[in-house]
VMD Tcl script that builds the backbone (N, CA, C; Angstrom):
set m [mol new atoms 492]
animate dup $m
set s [atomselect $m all]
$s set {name element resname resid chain x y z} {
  {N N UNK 1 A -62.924 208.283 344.822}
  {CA C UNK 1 A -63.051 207.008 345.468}
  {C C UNK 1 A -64.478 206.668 345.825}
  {N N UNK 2 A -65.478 207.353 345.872}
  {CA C UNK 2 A -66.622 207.649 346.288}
  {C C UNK 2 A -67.718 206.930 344.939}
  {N N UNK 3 A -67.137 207.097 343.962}
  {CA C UNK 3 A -67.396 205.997 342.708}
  {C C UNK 3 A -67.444 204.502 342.755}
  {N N UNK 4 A -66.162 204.322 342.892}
  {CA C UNK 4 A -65.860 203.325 343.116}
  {C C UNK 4 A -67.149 202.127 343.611}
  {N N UNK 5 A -67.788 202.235 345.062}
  {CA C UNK 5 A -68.245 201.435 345.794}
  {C C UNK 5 A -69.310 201.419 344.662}
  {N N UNK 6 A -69.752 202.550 344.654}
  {CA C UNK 6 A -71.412 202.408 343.701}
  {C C UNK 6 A -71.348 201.839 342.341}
  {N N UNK 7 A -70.378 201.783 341.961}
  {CA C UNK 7 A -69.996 201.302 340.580}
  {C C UNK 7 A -69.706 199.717 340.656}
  {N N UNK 8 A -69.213 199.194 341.988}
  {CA C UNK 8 A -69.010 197.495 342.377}
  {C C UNK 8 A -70.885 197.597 342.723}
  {N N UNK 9 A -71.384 198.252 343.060}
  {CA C UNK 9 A -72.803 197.874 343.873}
  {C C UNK 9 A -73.679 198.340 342.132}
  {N N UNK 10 A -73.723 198.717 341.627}
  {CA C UNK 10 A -74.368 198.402 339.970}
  {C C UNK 10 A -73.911 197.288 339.033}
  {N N UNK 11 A -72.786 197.030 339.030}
  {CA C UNK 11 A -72.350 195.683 338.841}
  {C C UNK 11 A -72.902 194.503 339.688}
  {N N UNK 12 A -72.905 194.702 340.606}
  {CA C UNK 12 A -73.472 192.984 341.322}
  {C C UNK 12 A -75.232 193.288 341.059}
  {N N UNK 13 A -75.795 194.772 340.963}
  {CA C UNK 13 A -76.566 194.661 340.850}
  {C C UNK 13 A -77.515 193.904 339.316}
  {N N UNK 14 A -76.620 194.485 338.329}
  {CA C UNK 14 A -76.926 193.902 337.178}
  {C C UNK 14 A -76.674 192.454 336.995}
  {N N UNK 15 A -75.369 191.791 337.800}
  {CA C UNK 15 A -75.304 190.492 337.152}
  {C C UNK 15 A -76.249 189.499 338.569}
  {N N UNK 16 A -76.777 190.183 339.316}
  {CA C UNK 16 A -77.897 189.695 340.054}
  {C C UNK 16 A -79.428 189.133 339.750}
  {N N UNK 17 A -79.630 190.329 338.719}
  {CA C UNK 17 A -80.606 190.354 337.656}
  {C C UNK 17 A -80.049 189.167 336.966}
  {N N UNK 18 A -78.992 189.381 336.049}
  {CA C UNK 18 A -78.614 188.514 334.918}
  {C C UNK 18 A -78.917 187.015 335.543}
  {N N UNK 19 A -78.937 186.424 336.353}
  {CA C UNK 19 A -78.975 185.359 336.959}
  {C C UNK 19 A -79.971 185.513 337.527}
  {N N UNK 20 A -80.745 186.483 338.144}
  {CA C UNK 20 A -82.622 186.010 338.649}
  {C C UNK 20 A -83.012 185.787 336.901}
  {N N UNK 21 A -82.345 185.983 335.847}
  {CA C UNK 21 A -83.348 186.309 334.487}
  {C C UNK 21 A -83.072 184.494 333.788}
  {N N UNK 22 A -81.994 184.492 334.546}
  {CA C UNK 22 A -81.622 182.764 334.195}
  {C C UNK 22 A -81.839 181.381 334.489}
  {N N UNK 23 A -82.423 182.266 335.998}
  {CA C UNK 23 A -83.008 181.165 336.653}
  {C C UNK 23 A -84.429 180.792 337.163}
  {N N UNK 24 A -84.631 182.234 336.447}
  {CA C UNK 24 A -86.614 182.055 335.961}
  {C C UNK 24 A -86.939 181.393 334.658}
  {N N UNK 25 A -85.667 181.893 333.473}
  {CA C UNK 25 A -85.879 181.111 331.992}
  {C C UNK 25 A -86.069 179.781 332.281}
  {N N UNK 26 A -84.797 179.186 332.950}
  {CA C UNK 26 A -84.677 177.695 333.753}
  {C C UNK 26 A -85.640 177.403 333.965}
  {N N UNK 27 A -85.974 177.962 334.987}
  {CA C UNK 27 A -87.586 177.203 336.087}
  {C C UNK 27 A -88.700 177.211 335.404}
  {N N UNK 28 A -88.774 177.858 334.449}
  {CA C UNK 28 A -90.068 178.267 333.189}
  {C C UNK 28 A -90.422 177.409 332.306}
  {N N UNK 29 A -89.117 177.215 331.948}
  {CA C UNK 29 A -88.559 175.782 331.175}
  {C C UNK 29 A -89.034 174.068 331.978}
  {N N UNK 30 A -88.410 174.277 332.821}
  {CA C UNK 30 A -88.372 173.108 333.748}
  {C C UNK 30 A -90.066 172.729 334.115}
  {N N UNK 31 A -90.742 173.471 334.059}
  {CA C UNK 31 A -92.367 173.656 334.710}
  {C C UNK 31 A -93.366 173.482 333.024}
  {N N UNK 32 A -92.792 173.936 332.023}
  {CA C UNK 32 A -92.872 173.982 330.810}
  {C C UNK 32 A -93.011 172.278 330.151}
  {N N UNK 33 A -91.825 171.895 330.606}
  {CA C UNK 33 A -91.446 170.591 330.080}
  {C C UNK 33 A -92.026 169.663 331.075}
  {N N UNK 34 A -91.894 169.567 332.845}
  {CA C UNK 34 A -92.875 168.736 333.623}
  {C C UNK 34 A -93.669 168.745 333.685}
  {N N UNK 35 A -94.406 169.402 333.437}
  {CA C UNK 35 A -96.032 169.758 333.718}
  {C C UNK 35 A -96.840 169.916 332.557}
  {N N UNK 36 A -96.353 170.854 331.518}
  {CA C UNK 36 A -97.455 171.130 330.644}
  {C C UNK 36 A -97.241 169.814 328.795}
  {N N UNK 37 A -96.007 169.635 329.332}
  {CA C UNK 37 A -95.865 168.642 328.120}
  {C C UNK 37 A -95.925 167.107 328.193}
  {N N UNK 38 A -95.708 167.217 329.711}
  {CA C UNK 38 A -95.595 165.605 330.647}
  {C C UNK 38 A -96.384 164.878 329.697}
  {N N UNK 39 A -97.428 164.450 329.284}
  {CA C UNK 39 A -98.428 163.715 328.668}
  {C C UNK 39 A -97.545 163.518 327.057}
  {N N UNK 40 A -97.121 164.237 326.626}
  {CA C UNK 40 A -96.961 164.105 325.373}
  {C C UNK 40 A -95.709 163.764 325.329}
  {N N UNK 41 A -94.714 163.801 326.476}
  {CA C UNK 41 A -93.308 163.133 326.575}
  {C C UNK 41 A -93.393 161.600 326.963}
  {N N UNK 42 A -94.642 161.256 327.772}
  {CA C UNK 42 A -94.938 160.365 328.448}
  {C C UNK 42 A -95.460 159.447 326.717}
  {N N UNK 43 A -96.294 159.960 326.150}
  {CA C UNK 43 A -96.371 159.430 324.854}
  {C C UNK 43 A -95.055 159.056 323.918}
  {N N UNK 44 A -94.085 159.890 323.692}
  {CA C UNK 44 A -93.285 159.611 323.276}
  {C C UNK 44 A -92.145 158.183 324.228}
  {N N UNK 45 A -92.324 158.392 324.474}
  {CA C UNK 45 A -91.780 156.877 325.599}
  {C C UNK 45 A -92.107 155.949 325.395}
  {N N UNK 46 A -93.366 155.901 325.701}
  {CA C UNK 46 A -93.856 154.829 325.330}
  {C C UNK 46 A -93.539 154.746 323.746}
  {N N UNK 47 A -93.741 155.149 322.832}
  {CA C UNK 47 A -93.248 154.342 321.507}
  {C C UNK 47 A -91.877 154.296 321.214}
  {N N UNK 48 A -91.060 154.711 322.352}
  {CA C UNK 48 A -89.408 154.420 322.202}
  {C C UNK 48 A -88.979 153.095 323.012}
  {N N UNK 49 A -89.593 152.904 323.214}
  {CA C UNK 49 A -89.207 151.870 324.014}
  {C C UNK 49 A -88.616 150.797 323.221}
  {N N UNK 50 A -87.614 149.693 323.594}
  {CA C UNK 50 A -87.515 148.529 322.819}
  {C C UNK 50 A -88.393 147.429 322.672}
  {N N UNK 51 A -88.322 147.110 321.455}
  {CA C UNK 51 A -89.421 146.286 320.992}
  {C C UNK 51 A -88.689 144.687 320.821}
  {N N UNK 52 A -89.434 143.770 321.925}
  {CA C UNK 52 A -88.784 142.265 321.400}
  {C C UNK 52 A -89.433 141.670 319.859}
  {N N UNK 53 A -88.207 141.295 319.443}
  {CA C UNK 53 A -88.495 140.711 318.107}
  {C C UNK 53 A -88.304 138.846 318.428}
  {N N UNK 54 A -89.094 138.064 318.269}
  {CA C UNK 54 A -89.126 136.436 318.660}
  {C C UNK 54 A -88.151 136.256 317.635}
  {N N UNK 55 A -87.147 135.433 317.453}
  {CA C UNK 55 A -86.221 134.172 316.790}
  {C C UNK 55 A -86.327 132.893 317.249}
  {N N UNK 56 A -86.793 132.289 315.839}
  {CA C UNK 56 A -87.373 131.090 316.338}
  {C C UNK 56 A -85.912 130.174 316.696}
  {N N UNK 57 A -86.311 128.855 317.122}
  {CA C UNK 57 A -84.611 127.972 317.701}
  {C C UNK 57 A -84.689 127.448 315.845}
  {N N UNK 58 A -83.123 126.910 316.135}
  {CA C UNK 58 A -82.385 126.371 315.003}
  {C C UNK 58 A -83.365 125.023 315.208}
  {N N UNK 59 A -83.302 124.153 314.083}
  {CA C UNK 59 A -83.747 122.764 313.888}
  {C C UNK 59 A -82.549 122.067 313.492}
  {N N UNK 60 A -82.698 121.058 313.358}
  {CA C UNK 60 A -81.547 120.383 312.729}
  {C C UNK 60 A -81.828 119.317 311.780}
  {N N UNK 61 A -81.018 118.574 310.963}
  {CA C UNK 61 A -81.411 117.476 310.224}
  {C C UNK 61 A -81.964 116.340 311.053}
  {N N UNK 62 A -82.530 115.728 310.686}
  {CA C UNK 62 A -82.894 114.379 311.169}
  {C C UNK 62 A -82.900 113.220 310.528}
  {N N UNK 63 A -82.042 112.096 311.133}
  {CA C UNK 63 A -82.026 111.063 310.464}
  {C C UNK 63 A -82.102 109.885 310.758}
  {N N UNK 64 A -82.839 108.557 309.719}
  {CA C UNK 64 A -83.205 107.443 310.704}
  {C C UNK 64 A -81.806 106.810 310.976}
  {N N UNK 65 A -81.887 105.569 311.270}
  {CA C UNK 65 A -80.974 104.513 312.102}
  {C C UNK 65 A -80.046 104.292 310.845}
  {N N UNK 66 A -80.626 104.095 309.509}
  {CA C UNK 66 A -79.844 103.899 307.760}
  {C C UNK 66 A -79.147 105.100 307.324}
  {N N UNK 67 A -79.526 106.121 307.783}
  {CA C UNK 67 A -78.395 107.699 307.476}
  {C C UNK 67 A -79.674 108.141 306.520}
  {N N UNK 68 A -80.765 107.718 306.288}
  {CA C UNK 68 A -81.730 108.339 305.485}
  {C C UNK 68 A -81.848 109.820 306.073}
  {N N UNK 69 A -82.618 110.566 304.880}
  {CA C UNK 69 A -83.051 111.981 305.872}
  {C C UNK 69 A -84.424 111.776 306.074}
  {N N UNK 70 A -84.667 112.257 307.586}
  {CA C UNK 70 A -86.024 112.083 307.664}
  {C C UNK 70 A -86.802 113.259 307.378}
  {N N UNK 71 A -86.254 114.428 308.266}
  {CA C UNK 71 A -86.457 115.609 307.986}
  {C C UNK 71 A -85.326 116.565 308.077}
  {N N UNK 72 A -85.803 117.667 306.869}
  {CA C UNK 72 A -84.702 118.438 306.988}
  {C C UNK 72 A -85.073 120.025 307.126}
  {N N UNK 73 A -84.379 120.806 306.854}
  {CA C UNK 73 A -84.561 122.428 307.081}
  {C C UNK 73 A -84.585 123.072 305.329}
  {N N UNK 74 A -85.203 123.738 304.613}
  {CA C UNK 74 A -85.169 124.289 303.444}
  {C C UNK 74 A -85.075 125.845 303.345}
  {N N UNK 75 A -84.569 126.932 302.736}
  {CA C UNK 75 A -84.233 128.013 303.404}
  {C C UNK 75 A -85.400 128.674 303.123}
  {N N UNK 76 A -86.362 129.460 304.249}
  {CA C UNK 76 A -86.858 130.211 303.676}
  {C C UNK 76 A -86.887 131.724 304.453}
  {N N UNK 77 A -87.770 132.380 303.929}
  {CA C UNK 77 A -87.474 134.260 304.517}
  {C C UNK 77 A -88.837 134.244 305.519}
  {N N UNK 78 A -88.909 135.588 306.276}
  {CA C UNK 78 A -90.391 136.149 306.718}
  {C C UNK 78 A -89.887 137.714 306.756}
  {N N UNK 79 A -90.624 138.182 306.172}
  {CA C UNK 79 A -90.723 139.728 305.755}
  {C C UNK 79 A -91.823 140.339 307.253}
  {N N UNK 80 A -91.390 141.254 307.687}
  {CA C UNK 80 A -92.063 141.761 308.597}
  {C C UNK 80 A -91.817 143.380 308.819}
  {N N UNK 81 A -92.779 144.135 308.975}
  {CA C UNK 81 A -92.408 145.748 309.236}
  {C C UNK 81 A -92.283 146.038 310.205}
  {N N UNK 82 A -91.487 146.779 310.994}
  {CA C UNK 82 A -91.870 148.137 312.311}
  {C C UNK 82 A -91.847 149.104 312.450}
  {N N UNK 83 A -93.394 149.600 312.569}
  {CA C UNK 83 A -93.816 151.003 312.539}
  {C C UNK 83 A -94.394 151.349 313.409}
  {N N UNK 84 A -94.274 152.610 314.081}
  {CA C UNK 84 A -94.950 153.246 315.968}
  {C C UNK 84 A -96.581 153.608 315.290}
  {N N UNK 85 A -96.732 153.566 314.148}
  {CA C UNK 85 A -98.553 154.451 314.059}
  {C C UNK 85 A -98.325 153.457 312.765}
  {N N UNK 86 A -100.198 153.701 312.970}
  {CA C UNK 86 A -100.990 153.277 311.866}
  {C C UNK 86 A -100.565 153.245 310.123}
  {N N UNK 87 A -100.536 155.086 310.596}
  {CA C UNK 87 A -100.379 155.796 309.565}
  {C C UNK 87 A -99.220 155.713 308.563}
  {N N UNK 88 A -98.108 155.284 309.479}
  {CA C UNK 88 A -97.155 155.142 308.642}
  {C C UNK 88 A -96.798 153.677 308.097}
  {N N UNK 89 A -97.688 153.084 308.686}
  {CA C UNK 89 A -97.511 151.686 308.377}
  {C C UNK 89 A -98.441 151.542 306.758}
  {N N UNK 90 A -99.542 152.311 306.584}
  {CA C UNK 90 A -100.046 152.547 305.413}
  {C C UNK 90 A -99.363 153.058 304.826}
  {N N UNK 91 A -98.394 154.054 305.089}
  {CA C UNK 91 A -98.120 154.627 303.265}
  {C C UNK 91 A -96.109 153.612 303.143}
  {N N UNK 92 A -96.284 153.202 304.153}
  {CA C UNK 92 A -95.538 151.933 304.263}
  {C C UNK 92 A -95.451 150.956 303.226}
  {N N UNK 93 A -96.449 150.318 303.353}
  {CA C UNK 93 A -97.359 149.515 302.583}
  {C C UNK 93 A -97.777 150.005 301.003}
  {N N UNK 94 A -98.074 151.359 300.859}
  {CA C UNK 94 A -98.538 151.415 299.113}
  {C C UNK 94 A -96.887 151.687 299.605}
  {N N UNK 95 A -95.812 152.301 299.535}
  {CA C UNK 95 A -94.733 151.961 298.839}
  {C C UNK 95 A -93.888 150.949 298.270}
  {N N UNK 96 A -94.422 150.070 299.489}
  {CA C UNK 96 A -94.031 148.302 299.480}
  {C C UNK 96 A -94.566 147.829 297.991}
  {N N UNK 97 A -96.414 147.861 298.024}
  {CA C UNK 97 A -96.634 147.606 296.943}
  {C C UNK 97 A -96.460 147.803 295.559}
  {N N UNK 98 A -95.909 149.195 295.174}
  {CA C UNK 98 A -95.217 149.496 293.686}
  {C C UNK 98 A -93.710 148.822 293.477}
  {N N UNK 99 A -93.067 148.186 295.340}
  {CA C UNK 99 A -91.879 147.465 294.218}
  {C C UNK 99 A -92.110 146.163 294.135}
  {N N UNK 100 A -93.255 145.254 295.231}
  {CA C UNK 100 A -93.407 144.154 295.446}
  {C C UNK 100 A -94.937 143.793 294.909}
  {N N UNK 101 A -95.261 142.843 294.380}
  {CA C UNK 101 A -96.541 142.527 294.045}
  {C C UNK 101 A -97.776 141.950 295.647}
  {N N UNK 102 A -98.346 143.488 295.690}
  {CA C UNK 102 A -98.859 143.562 297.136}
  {C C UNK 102 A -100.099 144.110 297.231}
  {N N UNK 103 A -101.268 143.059 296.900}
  {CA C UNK 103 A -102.530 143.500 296.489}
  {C C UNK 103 A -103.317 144.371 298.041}
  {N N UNK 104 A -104.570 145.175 297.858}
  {CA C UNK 104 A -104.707 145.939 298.764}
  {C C UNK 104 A -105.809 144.702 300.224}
  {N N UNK 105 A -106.207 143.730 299.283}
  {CA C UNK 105 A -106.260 142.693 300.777}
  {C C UNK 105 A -104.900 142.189 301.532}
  {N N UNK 106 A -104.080 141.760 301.078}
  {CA C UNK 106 A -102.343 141.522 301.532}
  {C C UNK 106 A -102.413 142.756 302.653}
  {N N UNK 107 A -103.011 143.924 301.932}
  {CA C UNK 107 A -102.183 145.227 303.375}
  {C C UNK 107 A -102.795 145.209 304.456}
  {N N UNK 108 A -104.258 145.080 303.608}
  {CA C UNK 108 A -105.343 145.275 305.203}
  {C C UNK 108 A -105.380 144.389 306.137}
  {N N UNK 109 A -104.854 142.838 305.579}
  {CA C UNK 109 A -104.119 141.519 306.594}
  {C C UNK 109 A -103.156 142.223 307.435}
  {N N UNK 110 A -102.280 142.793 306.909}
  {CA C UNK 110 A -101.374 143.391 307.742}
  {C C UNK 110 A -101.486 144.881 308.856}
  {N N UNK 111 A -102.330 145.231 307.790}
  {CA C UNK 111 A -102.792 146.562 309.181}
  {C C UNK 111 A -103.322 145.560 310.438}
  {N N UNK 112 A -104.217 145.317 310.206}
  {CA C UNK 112 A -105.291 144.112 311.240}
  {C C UNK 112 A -104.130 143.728 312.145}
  {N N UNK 113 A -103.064 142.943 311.468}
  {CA C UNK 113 A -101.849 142.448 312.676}
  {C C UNK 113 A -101.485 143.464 313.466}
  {N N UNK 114 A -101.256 144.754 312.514}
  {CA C UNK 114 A -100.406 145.493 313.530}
  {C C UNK 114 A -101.395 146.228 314.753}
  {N N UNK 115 A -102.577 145.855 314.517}
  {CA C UNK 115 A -103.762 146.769 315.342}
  {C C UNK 115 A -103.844 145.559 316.562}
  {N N UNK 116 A -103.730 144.414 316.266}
  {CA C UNK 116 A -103.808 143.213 317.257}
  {C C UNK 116 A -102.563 143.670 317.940}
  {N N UNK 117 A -101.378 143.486 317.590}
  {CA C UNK 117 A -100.094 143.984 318.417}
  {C C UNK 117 A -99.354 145.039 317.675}
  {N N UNK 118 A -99.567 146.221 318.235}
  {CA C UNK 118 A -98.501 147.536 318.031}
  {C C UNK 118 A -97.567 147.784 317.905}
  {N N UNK 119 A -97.086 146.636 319.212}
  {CA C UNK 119 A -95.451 146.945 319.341}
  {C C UNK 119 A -94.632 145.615 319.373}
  {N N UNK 120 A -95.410 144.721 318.121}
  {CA C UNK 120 A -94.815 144.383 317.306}
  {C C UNK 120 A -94.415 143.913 316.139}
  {N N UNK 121 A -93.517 143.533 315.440}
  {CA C UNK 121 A -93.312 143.817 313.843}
  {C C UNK 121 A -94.753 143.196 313.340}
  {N N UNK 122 A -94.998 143.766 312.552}
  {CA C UNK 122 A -96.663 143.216 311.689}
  {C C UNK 122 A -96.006 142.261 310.500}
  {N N UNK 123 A -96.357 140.989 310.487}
  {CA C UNK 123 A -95.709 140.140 309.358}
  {C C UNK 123 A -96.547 140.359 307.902}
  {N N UNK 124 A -95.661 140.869 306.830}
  {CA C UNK 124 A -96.043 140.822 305.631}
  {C C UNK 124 A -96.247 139.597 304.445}
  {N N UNK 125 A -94.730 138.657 304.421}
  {CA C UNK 125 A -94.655 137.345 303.863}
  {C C UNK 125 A -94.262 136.310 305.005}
  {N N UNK 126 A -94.890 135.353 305.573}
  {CA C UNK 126 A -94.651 134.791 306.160}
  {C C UNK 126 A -93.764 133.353 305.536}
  {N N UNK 127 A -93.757 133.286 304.471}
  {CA C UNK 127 A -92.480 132.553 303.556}
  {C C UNK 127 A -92.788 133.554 302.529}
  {N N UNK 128 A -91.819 133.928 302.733}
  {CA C UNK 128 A -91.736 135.094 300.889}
  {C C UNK 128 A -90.617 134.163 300.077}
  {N N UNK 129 A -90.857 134.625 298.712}
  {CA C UNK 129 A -89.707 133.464 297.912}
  {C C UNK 129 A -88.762 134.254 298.145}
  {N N UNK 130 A -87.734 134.057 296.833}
  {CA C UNK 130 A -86.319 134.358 296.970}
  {C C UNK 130 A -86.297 135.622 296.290}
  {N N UNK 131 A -87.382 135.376 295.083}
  {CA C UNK 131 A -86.777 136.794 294.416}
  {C C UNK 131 A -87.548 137.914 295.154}
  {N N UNK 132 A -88.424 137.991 296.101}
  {CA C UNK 132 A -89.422 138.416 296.550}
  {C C UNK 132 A -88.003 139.419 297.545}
  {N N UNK 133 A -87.725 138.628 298.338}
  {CA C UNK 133 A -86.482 138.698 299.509}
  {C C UNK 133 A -85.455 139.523 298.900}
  {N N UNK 134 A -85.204 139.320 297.615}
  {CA C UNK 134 A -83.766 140.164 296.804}
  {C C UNK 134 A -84.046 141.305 296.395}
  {N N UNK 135 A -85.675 141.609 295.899}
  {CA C UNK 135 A -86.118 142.991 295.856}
  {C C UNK 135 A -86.323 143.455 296.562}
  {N N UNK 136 A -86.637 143.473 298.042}
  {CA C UNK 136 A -86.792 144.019 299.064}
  {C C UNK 136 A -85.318 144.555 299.931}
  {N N UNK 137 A -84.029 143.726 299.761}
  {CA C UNK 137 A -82.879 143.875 299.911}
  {C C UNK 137 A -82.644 144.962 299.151}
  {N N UNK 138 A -82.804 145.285 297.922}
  {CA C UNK 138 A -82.076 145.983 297.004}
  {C C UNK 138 A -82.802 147.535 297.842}
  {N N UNK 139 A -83.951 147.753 298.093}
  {CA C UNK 139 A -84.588 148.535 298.453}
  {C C UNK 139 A -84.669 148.647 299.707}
  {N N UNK 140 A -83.871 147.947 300.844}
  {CA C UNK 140 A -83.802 148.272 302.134}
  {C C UNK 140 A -83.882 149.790 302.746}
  {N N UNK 141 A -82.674 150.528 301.801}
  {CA C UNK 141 A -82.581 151.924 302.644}
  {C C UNK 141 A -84.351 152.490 302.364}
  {N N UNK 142 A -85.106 152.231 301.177}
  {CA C UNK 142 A -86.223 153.022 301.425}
  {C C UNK 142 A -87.388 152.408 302.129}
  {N N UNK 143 A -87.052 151.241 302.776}
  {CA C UNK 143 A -88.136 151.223 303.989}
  {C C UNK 143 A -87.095 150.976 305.365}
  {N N UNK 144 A -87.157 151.762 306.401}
  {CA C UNK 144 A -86.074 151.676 307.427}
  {C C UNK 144 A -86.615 150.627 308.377}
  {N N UNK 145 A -87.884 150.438 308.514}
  {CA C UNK 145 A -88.834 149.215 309.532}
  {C C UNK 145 A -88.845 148.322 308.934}
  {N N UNK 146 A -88.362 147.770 308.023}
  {CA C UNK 146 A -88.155 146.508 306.927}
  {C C UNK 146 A -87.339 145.380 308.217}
  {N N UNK 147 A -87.830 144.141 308.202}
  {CA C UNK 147 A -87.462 143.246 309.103}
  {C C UNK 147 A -87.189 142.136 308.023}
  {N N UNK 148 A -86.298 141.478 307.460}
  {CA C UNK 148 A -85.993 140.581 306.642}
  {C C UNK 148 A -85.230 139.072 307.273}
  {N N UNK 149 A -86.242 138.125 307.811}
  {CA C UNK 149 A -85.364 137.009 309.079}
  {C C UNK 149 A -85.391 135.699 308.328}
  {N N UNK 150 A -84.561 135.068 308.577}
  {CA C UNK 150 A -84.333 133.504 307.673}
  {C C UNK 150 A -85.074 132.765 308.675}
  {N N UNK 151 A -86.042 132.217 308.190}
  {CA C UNK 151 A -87.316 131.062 308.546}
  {C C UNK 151 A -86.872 130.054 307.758}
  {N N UNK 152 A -86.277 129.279 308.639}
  {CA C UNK 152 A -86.026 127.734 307.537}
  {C C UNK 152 A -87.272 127.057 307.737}
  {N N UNK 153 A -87.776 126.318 306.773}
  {CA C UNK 153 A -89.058 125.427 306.301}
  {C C UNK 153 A -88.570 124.184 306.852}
  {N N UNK 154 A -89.373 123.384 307.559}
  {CA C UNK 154 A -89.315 122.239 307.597}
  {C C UNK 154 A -90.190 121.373 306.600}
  {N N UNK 155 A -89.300 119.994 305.720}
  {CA C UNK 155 A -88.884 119.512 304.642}
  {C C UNK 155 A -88.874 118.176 305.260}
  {N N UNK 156 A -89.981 117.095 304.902}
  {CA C UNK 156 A -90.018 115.704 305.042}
  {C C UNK 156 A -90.079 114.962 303.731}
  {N N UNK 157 A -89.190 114.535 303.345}
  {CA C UNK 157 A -88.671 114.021 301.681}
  {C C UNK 157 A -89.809 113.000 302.102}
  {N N UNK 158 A -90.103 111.867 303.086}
  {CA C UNK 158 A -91.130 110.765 302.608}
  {C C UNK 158 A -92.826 111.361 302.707}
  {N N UNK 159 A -92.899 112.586 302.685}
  {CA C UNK 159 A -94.308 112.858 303.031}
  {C C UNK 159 A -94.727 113.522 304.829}
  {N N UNK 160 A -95.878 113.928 304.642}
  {CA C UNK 160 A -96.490 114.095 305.938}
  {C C UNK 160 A -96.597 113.093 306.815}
  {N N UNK 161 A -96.665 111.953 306.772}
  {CA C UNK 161 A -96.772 110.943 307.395}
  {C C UNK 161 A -95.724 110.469 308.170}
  {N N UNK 162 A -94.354 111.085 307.914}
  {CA C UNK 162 A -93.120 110.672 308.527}
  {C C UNK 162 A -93.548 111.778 309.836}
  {N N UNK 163 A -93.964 112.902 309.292}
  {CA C UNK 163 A -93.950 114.401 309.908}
  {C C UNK 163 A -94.432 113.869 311.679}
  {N N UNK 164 A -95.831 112.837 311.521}
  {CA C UNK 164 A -96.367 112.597 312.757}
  {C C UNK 164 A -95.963 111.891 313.894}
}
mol reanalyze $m
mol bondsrecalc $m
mol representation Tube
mol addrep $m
């Protein structure tokens, strides 16, 4: 019987340990991740954050007092990327350019945007045509920051002069 006690008192002693050894890993961890990485989590945040994307308002037809059209809406696209770095916005871009006809002034317009605002989409075609829009569709999954938004054109059948 004389076993017994010392054998409950090596047991609590070991799983005493087992738990000071768990709750130093913990705290090691915890001091690890607040303190010595803080800056670089604090970085990552900041580029997770949500990013507002503008939609412009609907327009509508317009017409005079005779049912003429004065002005109307014509469909068009705006191609735009979002990317957290530079870097990836370049090799962004030469991929863009082998499926889209995307000379290397076109990119550096677009780096420039994205260096003016970071965090947000850098516009590539600001009216892209149609077939422009259908190759870029077909190829969506291989750019994932691909922003593809319907920009309707405003369309004055009598000229600029109605426009004023």
């Amino acid at each position: 019987m004389s076993h017994q006690p010392n054998e409950v008192l090596k047991r609590a002693r070991v799983a005493r340990s087992i738990l000071t050894l768990a709750f130093v890993a913990l705290a090691s961890a915890f001091f690890r991740a607040q303190i010595l990485r803080s800056e670089e989590f604090a970085l990552q945040s900041e580029t997770n954050r949500l990013r507002v994307v503008p939609l412009p308002g609907a327009r509508a037809t317009i017409y005079d007092r005779h049912g003429e059209i004065i002005a109307e809406n014509l469909p068009g696209y705006s191609v735009s990327i979002l990317t957290p770095k530079e870097d990836s916005l370049r090799s962004a871009m030469r991929a863009l350019a082998r499926v889209v006809n995307l000379d290397s002034a076109q990119q550096e317009r677009v780096v420039r945007r994205f260096r003016d605002a970071p965090t947000r989409p850098a516009v590539i075609f600001q009216d892209a045509p149609f077939d422009v829009v259908s190759v870029l569709e077909e190829h969506r999954m291989d750019f994932p920051g691909l922003i593809i938004q319907s920009a309707p054109k405003r369309y004055y059948p009598d000229g600029p002069a109605v426009a004023a």
